[in-house]
Structures are given as C-alpha cells and as structure tokens.
VOPAGU-2260 file (C-alpha; in pm, 1 decimal, decimal comma):
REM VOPAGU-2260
SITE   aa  ch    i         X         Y         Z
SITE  UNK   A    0   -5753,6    6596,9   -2440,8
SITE  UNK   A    1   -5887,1    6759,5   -2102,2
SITE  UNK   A    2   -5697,3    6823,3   -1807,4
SITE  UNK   A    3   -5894,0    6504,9   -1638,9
SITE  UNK   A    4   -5763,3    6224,5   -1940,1
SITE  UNK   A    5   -5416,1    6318,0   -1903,2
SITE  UNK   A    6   -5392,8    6344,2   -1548,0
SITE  UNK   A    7   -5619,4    5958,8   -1585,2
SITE  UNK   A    8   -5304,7    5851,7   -1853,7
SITE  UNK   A    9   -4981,2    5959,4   -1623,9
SITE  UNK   A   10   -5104,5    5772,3   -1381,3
SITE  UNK   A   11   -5201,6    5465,1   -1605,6
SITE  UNK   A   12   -4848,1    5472,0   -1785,6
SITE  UNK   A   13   -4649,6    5365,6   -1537,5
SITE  UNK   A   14   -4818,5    5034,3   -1525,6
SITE  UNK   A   15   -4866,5    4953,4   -1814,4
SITE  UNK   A   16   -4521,6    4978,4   -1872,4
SITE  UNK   A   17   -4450,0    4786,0   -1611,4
SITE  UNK   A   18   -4533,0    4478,8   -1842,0
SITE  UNK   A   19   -4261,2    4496,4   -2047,5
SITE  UNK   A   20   -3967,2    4318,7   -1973,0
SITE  UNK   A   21   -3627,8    4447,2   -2051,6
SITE  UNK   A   22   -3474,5    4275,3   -2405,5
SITE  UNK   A   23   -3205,0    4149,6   -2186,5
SITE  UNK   A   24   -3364,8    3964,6   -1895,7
SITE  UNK   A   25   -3602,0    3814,9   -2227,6
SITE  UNK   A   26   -3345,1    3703,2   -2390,3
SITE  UNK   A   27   -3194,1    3521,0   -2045,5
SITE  UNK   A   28   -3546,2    3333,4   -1954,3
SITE  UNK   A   29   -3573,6    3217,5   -2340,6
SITE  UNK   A   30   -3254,2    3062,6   -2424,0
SITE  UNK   A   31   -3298,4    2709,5   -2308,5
SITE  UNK   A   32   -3608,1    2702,8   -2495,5
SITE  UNK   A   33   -3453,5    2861,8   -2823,6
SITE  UNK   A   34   -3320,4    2581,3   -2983,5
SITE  UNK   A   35   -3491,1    2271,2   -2929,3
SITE  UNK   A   36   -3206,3    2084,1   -2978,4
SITE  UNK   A   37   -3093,2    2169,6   -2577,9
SITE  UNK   A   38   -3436,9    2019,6   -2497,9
SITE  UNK   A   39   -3369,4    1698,7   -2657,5
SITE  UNK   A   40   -3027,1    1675,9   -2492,2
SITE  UNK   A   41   -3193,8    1612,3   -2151,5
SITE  UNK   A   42   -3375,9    1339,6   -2352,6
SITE  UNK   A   43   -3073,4    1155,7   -2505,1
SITE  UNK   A   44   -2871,3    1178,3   -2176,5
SITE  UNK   A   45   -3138,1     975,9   -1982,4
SITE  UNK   A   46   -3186,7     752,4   -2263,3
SITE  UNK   A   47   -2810,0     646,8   -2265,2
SITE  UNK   A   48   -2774,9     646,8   -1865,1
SITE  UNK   A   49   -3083,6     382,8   -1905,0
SITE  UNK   A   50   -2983,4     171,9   -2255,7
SITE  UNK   A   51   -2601,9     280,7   -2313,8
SITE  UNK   A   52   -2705,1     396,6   -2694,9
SITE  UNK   A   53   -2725,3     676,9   -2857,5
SITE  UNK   A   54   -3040,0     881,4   -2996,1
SITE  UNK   A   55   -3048,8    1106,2   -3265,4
SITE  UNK   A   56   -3272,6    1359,3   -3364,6
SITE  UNK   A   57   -3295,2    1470,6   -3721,0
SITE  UNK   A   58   -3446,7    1793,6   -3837,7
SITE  UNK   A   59   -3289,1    1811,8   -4192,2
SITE  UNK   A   60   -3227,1    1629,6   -4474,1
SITE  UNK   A   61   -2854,4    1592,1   -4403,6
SITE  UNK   A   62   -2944,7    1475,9   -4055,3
SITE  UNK   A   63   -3168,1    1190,9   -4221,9
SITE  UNK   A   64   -2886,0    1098,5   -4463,8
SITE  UNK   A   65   -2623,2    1075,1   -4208,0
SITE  UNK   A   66   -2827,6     879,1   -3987,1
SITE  UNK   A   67   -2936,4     671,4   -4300,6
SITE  UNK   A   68   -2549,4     582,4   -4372,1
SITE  UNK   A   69   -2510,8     508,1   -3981,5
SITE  UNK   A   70   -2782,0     257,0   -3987,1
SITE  UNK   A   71   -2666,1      67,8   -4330,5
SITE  UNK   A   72   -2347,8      52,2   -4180,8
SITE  UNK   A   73   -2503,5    -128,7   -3871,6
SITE  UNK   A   74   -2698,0    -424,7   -4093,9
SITE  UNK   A   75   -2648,7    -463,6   -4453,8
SITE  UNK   A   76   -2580,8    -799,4   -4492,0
SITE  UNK   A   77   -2454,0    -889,8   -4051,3
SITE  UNK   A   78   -2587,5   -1061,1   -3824,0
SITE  UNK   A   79   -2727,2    -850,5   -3586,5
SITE  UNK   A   80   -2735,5    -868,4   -3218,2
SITE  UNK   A   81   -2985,4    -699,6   -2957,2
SITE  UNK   A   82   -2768,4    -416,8   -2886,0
SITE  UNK   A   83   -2727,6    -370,6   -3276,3
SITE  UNK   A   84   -3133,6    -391,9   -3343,7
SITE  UNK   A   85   -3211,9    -132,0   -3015,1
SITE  UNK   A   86   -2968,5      58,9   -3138,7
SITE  UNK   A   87   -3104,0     100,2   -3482,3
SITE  UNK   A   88   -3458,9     182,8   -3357,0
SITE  UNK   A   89   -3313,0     454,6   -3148,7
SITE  UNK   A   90   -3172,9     616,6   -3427,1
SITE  UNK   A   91   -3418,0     485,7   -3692,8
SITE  UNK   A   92   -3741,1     460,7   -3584,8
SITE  UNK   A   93   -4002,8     725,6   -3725,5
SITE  UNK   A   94   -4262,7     708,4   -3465,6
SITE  UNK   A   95   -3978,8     814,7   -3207,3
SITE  UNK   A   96   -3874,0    1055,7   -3403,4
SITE  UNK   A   97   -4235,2    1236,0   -3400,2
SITE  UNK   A   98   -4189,8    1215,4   -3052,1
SITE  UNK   A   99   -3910,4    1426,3   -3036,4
SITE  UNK   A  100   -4067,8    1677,5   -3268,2
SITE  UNK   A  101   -4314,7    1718,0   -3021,9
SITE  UNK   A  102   -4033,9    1847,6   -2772,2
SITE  UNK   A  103   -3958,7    2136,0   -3025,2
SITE  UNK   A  104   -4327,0    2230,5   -3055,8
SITE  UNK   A  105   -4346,9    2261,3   -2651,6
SITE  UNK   A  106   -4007,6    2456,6   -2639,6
SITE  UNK   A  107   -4187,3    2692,0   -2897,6
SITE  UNK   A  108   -4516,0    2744,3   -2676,9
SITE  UNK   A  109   -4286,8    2820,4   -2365,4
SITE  UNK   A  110   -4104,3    3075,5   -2541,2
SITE  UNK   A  111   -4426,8    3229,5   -2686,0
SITE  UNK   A  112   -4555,6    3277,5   -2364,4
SITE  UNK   A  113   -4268,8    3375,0   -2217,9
SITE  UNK   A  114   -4280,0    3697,1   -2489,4
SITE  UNK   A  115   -4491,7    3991,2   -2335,0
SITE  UNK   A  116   -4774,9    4159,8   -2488,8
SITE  UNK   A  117   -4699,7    4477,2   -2650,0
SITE  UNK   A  118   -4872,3    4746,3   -2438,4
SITE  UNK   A  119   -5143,9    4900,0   -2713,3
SITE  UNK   A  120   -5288,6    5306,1   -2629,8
SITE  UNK   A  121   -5567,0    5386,3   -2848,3
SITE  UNK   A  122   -5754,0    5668,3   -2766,4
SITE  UNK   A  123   -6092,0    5817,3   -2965,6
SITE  UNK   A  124   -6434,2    6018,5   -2868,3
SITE  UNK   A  125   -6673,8    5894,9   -3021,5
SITE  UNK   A  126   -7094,1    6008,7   -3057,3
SITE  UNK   A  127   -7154,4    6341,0   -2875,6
SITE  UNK   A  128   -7131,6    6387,6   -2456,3
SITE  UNK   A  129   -6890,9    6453,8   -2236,6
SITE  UNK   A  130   -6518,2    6319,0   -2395,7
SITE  UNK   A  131   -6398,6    6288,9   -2060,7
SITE  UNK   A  132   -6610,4    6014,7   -1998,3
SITE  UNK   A  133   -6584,5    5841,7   -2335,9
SITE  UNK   A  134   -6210,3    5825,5   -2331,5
SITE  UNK   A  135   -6225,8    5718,5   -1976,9
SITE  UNK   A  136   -6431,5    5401,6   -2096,5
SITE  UNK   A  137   -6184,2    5356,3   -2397,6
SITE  UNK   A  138   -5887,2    5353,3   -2173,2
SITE  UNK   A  139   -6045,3    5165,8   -1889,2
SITE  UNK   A  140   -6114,6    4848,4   -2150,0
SITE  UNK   A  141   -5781,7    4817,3   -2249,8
SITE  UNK   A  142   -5610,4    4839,8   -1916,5
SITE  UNK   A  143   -5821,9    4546,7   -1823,7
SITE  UNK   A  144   -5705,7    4355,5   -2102,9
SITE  UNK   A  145   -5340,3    4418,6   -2089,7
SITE  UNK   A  146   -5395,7    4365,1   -1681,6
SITE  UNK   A  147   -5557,1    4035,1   -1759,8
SITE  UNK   A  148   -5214,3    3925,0   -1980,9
SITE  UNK   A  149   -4962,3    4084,8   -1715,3
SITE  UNK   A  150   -5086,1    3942,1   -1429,8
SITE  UNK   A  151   -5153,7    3537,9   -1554,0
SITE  UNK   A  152   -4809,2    3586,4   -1753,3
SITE  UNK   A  153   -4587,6    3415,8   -1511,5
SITE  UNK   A  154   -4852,2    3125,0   -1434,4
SITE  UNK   A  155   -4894,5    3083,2   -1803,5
SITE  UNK   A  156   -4503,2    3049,6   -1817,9
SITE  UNK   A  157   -4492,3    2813,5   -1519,6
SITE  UNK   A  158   -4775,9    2577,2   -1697,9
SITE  UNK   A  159   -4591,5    2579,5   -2027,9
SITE  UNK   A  160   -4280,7    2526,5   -1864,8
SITE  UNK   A  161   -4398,6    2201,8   -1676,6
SITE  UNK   A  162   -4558,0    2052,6   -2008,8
SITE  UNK   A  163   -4254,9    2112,7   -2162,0
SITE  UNK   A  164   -4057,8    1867,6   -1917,1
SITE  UNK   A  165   -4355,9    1659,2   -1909,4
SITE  UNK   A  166   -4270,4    1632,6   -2264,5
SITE  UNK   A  167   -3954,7    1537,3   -2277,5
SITE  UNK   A  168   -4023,8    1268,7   -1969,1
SITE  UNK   A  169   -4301,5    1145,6   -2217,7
SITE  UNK   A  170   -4017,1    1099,8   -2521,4
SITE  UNK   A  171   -3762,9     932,6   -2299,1
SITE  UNK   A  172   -4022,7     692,3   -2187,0
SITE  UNK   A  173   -4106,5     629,8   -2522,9
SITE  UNK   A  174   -3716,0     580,6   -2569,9
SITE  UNK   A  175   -3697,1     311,1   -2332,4
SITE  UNK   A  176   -4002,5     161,6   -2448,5
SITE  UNK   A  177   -3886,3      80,8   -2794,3
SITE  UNK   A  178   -3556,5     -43,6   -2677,3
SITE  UNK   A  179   -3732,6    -292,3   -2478,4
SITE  UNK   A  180   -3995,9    -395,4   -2787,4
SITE  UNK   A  181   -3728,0    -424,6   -2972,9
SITE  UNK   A  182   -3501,6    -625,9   -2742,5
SITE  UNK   A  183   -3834,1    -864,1   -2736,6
SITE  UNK   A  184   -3881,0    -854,2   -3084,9
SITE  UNK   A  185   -3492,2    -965,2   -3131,0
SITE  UNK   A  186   -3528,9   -1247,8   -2884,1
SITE  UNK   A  187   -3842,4   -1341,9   -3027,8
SITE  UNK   A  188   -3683,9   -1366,4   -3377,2
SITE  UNK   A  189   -3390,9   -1557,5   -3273,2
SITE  UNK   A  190   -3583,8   -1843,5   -3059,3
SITE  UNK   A  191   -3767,8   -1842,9   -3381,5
SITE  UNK   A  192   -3508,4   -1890,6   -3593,1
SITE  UNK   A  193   -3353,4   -2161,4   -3298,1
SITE  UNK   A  194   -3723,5   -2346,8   -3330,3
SITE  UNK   A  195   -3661,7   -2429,0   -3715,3
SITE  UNK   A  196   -3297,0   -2521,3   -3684,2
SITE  UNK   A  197   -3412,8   -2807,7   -3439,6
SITE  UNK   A  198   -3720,1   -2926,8   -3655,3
SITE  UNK   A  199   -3463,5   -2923,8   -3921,2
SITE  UNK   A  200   -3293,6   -3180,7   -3752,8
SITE  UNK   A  201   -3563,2   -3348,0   -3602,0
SITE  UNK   A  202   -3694,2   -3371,7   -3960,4
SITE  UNK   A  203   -3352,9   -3520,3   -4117,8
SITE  UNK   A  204   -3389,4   -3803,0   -3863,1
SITE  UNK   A  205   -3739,5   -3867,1   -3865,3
SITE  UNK   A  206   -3676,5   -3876,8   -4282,4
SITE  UNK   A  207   -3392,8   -4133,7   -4227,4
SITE  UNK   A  208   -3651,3   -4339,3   -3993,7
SITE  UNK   A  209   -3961,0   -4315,6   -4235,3
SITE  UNK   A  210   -3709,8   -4448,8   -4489,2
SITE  UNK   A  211   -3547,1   -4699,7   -4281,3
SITE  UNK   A  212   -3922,1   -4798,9   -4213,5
SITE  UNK   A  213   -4005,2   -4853,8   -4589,9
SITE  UNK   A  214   -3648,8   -5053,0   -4661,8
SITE  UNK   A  215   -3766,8   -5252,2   -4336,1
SITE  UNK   A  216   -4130,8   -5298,5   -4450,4
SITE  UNK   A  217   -4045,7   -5436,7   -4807,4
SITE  UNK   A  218   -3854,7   -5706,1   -4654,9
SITE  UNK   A  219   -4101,9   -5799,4   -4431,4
SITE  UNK   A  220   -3912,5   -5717,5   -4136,3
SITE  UNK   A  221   -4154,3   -5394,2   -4010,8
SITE  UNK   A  222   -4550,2   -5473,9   -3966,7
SITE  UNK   A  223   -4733,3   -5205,2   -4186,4
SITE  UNK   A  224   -4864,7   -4999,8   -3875,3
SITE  UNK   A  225   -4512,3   -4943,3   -3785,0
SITE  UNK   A  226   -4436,0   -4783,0   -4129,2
SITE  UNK   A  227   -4744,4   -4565,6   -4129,3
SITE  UNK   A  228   -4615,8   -4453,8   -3757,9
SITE  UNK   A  229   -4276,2   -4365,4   -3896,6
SITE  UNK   A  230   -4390,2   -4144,3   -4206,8
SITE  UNK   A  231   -4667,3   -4005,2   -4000,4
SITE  UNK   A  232   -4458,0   -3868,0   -3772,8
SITE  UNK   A  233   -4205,2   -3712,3   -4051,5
SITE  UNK   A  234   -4539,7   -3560,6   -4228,5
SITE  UNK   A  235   -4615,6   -3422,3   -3861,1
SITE  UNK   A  236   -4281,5   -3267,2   -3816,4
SITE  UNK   A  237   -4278,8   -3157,3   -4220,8
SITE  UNK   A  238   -4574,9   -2946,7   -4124,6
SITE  UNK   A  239   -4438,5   -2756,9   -3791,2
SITE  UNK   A  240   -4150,0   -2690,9   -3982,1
SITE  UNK   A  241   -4317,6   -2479,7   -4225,8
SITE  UNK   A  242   -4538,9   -2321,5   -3932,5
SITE  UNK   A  243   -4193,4   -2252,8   -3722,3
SITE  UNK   A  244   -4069,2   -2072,6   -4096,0
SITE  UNK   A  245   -4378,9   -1866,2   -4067,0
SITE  UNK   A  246   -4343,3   -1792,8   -3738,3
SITE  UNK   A  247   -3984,3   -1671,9   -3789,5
SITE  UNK   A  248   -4005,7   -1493,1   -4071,4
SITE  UNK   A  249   -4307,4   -1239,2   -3923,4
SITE  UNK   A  250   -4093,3   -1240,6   -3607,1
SITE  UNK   A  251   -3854,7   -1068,5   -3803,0
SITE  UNK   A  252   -4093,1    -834,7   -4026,5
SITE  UNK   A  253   -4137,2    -704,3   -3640,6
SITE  UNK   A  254   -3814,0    -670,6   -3546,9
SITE  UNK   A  255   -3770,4    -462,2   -3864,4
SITE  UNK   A  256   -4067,2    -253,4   -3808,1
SITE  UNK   A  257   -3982,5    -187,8   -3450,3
SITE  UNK   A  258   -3582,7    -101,2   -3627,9
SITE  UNK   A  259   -3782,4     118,7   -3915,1
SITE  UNK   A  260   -3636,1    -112,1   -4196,8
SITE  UNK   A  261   -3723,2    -113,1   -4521,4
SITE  UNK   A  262   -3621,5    -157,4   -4871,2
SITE  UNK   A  263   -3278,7    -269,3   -4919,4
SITE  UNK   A  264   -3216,6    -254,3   -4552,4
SITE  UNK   A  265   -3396,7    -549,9   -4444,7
SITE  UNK   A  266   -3099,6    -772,2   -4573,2
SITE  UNK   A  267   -2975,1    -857,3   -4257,9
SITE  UNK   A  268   -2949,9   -1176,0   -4043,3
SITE  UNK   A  269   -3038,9   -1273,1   -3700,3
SITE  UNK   A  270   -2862,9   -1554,3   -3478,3
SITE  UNK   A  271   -3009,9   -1922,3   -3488,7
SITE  UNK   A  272   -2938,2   -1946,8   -3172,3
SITE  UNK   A  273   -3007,0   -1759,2   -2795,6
SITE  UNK   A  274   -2710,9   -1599,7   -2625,1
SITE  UNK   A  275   -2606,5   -1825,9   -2257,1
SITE  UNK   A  276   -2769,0   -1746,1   -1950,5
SITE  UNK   A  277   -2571,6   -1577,3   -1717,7
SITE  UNK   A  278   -2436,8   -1751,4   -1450,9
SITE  UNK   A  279   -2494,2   -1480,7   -1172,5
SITE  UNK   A  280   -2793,8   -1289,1   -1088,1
SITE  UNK   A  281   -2705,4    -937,3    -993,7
SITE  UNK   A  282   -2777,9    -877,4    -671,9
SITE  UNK   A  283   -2774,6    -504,7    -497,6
SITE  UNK   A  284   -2932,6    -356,3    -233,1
SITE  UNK   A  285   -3302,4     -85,0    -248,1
SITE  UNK   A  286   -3375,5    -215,6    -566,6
SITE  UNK   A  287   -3741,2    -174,6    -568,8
SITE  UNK   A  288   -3663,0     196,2    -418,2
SITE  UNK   A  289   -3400,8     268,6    -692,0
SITE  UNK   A  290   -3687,2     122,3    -948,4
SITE  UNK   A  291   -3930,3     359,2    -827,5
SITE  UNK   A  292   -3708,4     671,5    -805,9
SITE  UNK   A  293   -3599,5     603,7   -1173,3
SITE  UNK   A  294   -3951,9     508,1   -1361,0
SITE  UNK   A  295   -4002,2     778,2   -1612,7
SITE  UNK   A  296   -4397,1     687,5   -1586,7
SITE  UNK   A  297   -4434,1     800,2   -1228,8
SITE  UNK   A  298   -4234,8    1113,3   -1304,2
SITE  UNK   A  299   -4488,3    1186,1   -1595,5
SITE  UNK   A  300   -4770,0    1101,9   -1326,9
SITE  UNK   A  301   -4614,1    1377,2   -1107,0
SITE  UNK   A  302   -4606,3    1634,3   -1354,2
SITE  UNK   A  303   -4948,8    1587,5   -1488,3
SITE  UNK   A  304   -5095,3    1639,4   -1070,2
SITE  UNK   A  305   -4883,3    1971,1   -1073,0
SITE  UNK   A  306   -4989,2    2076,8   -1398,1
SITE  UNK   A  307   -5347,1    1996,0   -1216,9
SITE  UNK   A  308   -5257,0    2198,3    -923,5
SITE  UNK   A  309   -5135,0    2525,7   -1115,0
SITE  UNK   A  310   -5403,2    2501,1   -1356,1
SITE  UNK   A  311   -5669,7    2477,5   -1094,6
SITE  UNK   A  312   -5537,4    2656,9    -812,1
C-alpha cells in the first residue's frame, strides 16, 4: 500500500467505526423488543382497562392446551352469559390470535434495524495504472455504502418503532372489536332463543283454539269460516316457529364462530330470555371528550400521519 492509501484509511477509520454501537448500549435499546411477549402486555392491559377480561397469547403447544382446558371449563354443558362468550373469544378466537402474532413480527423488524451494519474493508488493485487511484475508488464505494446505513439508521429505527405501536393499537382495536361482535352475537342469540319460547306459547294456545274451533264446529255451534280462521292462524304461527328455530340456531353458529367453538365445545346453552334493563342511565360529565381521547381508531389514525411525516420528511 502507498504512503497516499494509508494516510486515505487513518483518516477513514475513525468513522467508520463510529457506526458501531457498543454491545452494551445494544443490548439496552433492544430489550423491550426482545421478547414479544412485553409487547403484547401493553395490548392485554388496554384490553382489560376497556372489557375487564383477560387475553391470552399462545405461542406453544402448552399455551394452546392450557388455554383449551380454560375455555372447556367456561362452556361444556352451562349456560353462558355475555361476559362468559367475550371472554371466550378473547382467549379463543384464532383470527385474534394472528393478530397478536403480528406484534412479534414488528418487535422483530425493530430490533433488526436497531442492529448496526458490520463495517466491511476490502481492499484490491485491480488491471494496471496507478494503485493509488484504484484503491481510492474501492474504498470510496464502500464508505458510501456504510455512510448510507449509518446515517438513515436512527430514522429507520424511529419508523419501525412507530409501526410497531401502531401495531399493537391495531390488535387492541381488534380486541375490543370482537368483544363487542360477540356481545351482539350473544344478544342476538338469546332474543332468538326468547322469539321461539313465545311462539311456543302462542302456538299451545292457538292449538287449544283451532281445537276448541273443531269441537265447536261439529256441534254446529262455530260457522265454518270461523274454524278455517282458527287453524289458519295455528298453521301461520306453526310456520314462524320453525323460521324463529332457524333463526336461533344460526344466531348461535355465530356466536360460536365469533367464540372459536368447535367440536365438542359447542355443547353449551344460551339464556331464553334477555337480562332487565337497567334502571339508571349512567350519567358523567366530558363524555364525548373522554370517547375521543380513548378510541383506539383515532390513535391508529395518528400514527399512520407520523409514520407519513418521518417517511416523507
């Protein structure tokens, strides 16, 4: 090497070196983002300061057996309530569970770019001329690259950093969005269920009436029109019955795909009847403001204009 490329490589040493960051201070910046598992706390906090439930998210088989025992626990063979069923799909449903896998996979890409490039020297001549120049060029390519990687580091860090909360605002709204389906789904199933109990009792009377009619009609004491009304009507109500059975039984298939049900588990029961109204409103004051401070959509819509703003300067 000539006196001019290592004078050029003293001088260049310093900063690329100045890349690396100590094993210590790497090792401080990357340990929320080690385990996923501290990610998905923020997520299950929220969730239970919004529902009062519990999520849980399983990454082994264990995990999926435990939570499997949990859940039969919760429904073979009860009668469930709507804190039982949003419960369940908390802990049950597989669509939210993909959701909180993706938390781990953005935890992951903030840590990656969090590592710093390895600082690579290769030097070589190469054809015939003046080395100088030729390792000159050689050098002067890869300090552009490795300046390229140091410099857009920390906004690279700061992007992945806000996706990765964007993330996990993304999985608690999808939290509180299946405990409200299913909370529907629950009161759907039930009014359901409530709609055939009354038919069913419509129908005993209007059965009692239609024969009442035909006693009354074969001894001449009920005009024939009056015992076609009568067995009309019970044929009328025969027929919502079975509709109201349909109706009630797919409200349930969606309460149990909503819970993530199946198999042996969907042996479980729902009221026939709706809970009481309460007898109070509640009442408070800045409601709307407290509504808008707390919606996990806006949040989301806030992170995705700063991840605009970083990305595009």
């Amino acid at each position: 090497m000539t006196g001019g490329g290592k004078m050029f490589l003293a001088c260049l040493t310093p900063l690329v070196l100045s890349g690396c960051v100590s094993s210590a201070e790497l090792v401080d910046q990357t340990t929320p983002y080690k385990n996923p598992v501290a990610g998905f706390q923020t997520v299950s906090a929220r969730t239970a300061l919004a529902t009062g439930k519990r999520t849980a998210w399983a990454q082994s088989q264990e995990e999926n057996r435990t939570l499997a025992a949990d859940v039969h626990a919760l429904v073979d063979r009860k009668t469930i309530s709507a804190d039982t069923a949003v419960q369940v799909a908390l802990l049950n449903n597989k669509g939210l569970q993909a959701a909180y896998a993706d938390i781990g996979i953005n935890a992951a890409d903030v840590w990656q770019q969090m590592l710093p490039e390895n600082p690579k020297v290769s030097i070589g001549i190469f054809g015939i001329g003046a080395p100088e120049l030729i390792l000159f060029r050689a050098l002067e390519s890869m300090v552009a690259t490795n300046l390229q990687t140091m410099m857009t580091r920390e906004r690279r860090v700061d992007l992945a950093r806000t996706r990765f909360e964007q993330t996990q605002l993304k999985a608690v709204e999808d939290s509180l969005r299946l405990a409200v389906d299913t909370r529907r789904a629950w009161i759907r199933a039930v009014s359901a269920f409530e709609t055939v109990a009354y038919l069913k009792q419509g129908q005993i009377a209007a059965d009692a009436a239609s024969e009442l009619a035909k006693k009354l009609g074969e001894s001449g004491a009920l005009p024939k029109a009056g015992q076609a009304r009568e067995h009309a009507f019970y044929a009328e109500l025969t027929g919502q019955l079975a509709e109201a059975r349909l109706n009630a039984e797919l409200a349930k298939e969606e309460l149990t795909r909503l819970m993530g049900l199946w198999g042996a588990e969907v042996d479980y029961f729902v009221p026939d009847r709706l809970p009481q109204l309460p007898q109070d409103l509640k009442t408070g004051s800045a409601i709307e403001a407290e509504a808008l401070r707390n919606r996990v959509d806006l949040q989301i819509a806030r992170l995705e204009l700063q991840l605009a703003a970083k990305a595009f300067g």
